[in-house]
C-alpha positions in Angstrom: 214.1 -53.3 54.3 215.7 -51.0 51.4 217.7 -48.0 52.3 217.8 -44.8 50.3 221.4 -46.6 48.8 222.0 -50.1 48.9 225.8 -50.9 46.8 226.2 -55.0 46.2 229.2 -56.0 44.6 229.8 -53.1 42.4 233.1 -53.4 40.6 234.6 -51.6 38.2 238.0 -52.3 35.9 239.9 -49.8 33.5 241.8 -51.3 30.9 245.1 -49.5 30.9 247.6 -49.9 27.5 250.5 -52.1 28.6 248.5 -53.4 31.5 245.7 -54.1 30.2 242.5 -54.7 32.8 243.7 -52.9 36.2 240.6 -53.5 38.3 240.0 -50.0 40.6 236.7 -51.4 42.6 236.5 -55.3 43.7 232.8 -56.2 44.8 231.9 -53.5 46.7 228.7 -54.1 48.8 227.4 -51.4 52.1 224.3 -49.3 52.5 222.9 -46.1 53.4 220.6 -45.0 55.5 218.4 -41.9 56.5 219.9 -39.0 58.7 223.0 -40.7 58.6 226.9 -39.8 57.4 228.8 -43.0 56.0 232.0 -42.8 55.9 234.6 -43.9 53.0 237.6 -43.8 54.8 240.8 -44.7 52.2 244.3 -43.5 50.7 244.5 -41.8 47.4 243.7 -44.4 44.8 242.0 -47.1 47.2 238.7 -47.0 44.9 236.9 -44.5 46.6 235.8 -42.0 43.5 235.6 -44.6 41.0 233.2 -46.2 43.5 231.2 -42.7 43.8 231.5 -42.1 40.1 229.7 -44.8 39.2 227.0 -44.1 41.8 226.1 -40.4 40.1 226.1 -42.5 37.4 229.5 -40.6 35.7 230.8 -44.2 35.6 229.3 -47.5 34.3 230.0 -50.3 36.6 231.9 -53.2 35.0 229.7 -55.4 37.5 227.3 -55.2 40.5 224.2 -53.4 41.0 223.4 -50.6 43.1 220.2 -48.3 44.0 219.6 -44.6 44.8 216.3 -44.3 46.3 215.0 -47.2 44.8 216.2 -46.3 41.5 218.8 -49.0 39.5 222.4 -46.9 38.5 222.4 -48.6 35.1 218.5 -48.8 34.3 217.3 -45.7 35.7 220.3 -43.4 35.9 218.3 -39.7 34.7 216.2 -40.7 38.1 219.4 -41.3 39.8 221.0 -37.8 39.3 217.5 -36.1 40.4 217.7 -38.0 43.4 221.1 -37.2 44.7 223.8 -34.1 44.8 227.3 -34.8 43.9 230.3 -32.9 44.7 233.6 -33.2 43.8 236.9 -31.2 44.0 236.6 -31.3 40.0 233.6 -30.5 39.5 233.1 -27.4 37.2 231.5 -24.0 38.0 230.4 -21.7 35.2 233.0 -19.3 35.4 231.1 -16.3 34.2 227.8 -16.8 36.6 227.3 -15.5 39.9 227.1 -17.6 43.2 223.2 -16.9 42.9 223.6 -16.9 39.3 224.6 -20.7 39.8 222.0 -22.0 42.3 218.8 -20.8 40.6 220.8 -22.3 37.4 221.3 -25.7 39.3 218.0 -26.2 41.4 215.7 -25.2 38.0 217.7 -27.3 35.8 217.7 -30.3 38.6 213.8 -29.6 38.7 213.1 -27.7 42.1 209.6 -26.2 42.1 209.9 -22.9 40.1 207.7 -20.9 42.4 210.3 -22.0 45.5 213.9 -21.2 43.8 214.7 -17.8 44.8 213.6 -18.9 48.4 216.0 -21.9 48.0 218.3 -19.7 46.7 218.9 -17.1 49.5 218.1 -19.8 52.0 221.5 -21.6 50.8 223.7 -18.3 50.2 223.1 -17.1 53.8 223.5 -21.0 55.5 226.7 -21.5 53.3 228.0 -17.9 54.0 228.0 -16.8 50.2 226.7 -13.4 51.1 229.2 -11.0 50.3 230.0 -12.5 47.4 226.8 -13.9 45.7 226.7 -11.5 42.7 230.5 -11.2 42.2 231.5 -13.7 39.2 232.5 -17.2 39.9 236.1 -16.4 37.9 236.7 -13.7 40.3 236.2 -15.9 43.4 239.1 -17.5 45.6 239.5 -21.1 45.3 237.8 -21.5 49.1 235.2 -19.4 48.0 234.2 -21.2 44.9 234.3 -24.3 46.9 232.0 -22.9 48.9 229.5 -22.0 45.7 230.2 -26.0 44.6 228.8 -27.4 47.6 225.7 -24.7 47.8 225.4 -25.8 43.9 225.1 -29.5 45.2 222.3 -29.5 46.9 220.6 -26.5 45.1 217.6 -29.3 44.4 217.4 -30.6 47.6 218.0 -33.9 46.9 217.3 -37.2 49.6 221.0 -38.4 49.0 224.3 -36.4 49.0 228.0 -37.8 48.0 230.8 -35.9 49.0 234.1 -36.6 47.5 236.9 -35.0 49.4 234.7 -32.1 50.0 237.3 -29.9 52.7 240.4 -30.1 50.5 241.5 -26.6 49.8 239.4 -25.5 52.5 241.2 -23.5 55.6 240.7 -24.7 58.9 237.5 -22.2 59.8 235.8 -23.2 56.3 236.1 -26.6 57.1 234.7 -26.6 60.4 231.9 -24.6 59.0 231.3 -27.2 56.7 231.2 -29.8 58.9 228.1 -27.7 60.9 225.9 -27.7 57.1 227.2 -31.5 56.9 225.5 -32.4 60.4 222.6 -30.1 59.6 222.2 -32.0 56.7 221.9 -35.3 58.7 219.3 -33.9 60.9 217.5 -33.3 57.7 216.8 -36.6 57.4 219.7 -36.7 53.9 221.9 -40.1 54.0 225.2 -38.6 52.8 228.2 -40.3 51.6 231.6 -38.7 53.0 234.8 -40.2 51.4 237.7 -38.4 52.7 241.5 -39.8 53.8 241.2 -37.3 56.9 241.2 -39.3 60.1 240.2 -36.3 62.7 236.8 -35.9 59.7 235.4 -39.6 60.0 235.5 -39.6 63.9 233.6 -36.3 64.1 231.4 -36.9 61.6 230.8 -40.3 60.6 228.0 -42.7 61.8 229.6 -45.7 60.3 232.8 -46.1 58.6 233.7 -48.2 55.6 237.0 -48.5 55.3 238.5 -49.3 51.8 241.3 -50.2 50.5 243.2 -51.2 47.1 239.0 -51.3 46.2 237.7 -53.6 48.8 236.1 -52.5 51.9 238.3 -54.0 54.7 235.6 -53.0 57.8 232.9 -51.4 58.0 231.1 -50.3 61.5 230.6 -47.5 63.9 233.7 -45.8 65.1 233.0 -48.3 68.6 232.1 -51.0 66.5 235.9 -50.7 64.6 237.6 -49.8 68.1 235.7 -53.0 69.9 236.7 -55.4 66.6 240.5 -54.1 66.0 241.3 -53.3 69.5 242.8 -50.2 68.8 241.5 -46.7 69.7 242.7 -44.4 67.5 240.9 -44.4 64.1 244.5 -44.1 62.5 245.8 -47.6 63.8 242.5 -49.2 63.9 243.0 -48.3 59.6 246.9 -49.8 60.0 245.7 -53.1 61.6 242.9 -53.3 58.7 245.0 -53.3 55.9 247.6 -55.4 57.2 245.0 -57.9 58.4 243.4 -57.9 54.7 246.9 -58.0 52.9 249.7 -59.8 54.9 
C-alpha cells in the first residue's frame, strides 16, 4: 500500500571547509498517510529542515528516495511542488502585495482552477482571520500577521500534502492556538501534513504519530501511547530524554 509520502533512507551530507563532509540526515525512512499529522519532533539542528528541504524538493538528497503522492523527489520534482504546500519561518512574502494580493498570486501560479481563485481566496482570508488586513501591504504587516498570510499562501492551491516547518514560532499564544484549529481542520480534510516543531505541549495535541529525530536519525517513531507504552515514560519530554540517551550512550 503507498501512502501520499513514503521517505526511505534519505540522507543528506554538506561538505563544510575545514570539515569537510558533516552529514545533517542519516537514512531517514517513515511515511505519511491521509487525514493524518506526523510529527517531527527534534532540537535545533537534529535534521529536521534539511530533511523537509529536500522533500519540497529545495534540497537534493545525497541518497535515498522518497515520494509525494506517487511522484519521485529527484525524477519528478515540478509534480512534487504542485502536490504539496510548504512553509517555513523563511519563507519570503512579496513585500509590496496585499494578503489577497498574495493568494490569488500563489493559487494561479501553483495552478488552481482560474474560475475558483477568488472563492479560494476569500474562503482562506476569512478561515485564517486575514480580514482586516487583506488589502493593507505585506511590508506594513506585523511579523504575526504576515505569518499568518505565509501559511494562507501555503495552501492557496489546495494541495493533498502540507509540511510545516516550525510553523507557531513568532506566533503569540492566541495565534497559535488558532493555528492549531486550521491545522486539525486540515486533517479532517483528508491532507497528510508534516509538523516539525521542538514544542513538546504541540506534538501531544496535535500529532497522530511522532517521529522523533535526532543528530539526523529517527530515534522512535509511534503514536504518543505507542512512545509512552515502549519508553515507559509519560510525559512526551522524558519519553524524548530516554530516546536519545538510549540511541547515544
Amino acid at each position: 500500500m503507498s501512502h501520499p509520502v513514503e521517505v526511505s533512507e534519505l540522507a543528506k551530507t554538506y561538505f563544510e571547509q575545514g570539515r569537510g563532509q558533516v552529514p545533517a540526515v542519516r537514512g531517514i525512512s517513515f511515511w505519511c498517510q491521509e487525514s493524518e499529522i506526523f510529527g517531527l519532533l527534534g532540537a535545533n539542528g537534529a535534521g529536521k529542515t534539511s530533511t523537509l528541504r529536500m522533500l519540497s524538493t529545495v534540497l537534493t538528497p545525497s541518497s535515498g528516495t522518497a515520494s509525494v503522492m506517487g511522484h519521485d523527489l529527484v525524477k519528478e520534482p515540478a509534480a512534487v511542488r504542485r502536490s504539496l504546500g510548504f512553509f517555513s519561518a523563511s519563507t519570503a512574502l512579496y513585500p509590496r502585495l496585499t494578503p489577497r494580493e498574495t493568494l490569488d498570486f500563489f493559487a494561479r501560479i501553483n495552478g488552481y482552477p482560474a474560475d475558483r481563485v477568488k472563492a479560494r481566496v476569500e474562503e482562506l482570508i476569512e478561515r485564517i482571520g486575514l480580514q482586516s488586513y487583506a488589502n493593507t501591504r505585506v511590508d506594513q504587516l506585523s511579523s504575526g500577521m504576515k505569518q499568518k498570510v505565509s501559511i494562507a499562501r501555503t495552501v492557496a492551491h489546495d494541495p493533498p500534502v502540507l509540511i510545516f516547518d516550525e510553523p507557531t514560532v513568532g506566533l503569540d499564544v492566541l495565534n497559535a492556538l488558532e493555528f492549531h484549529d486550521v491545522l486539525r481542520e486540515f486533517r479532517t480534510q483528508g491532507k497528510s501534513i508534516i509538523l516539525s516543531t521542538h514544542i513538546m505541549s504541540e506534538v501531544e495535541k496535535l500529532c497522530d504519530r511522532i517521529a522523533i529525530v535526532h543528530q539526523g536519525k529517527i530515534l522512535a517513531c509511534d503514536t504518543l501511547a505507542g512512545l509512552r507504552e515502549s519508553s515507559g515514560e509519560h510525559y512526551l519530554e522524558d519519553i524524548f530524554v530516554r530516546c536519545v540517551k538510549a540511541g547515544h550512550p
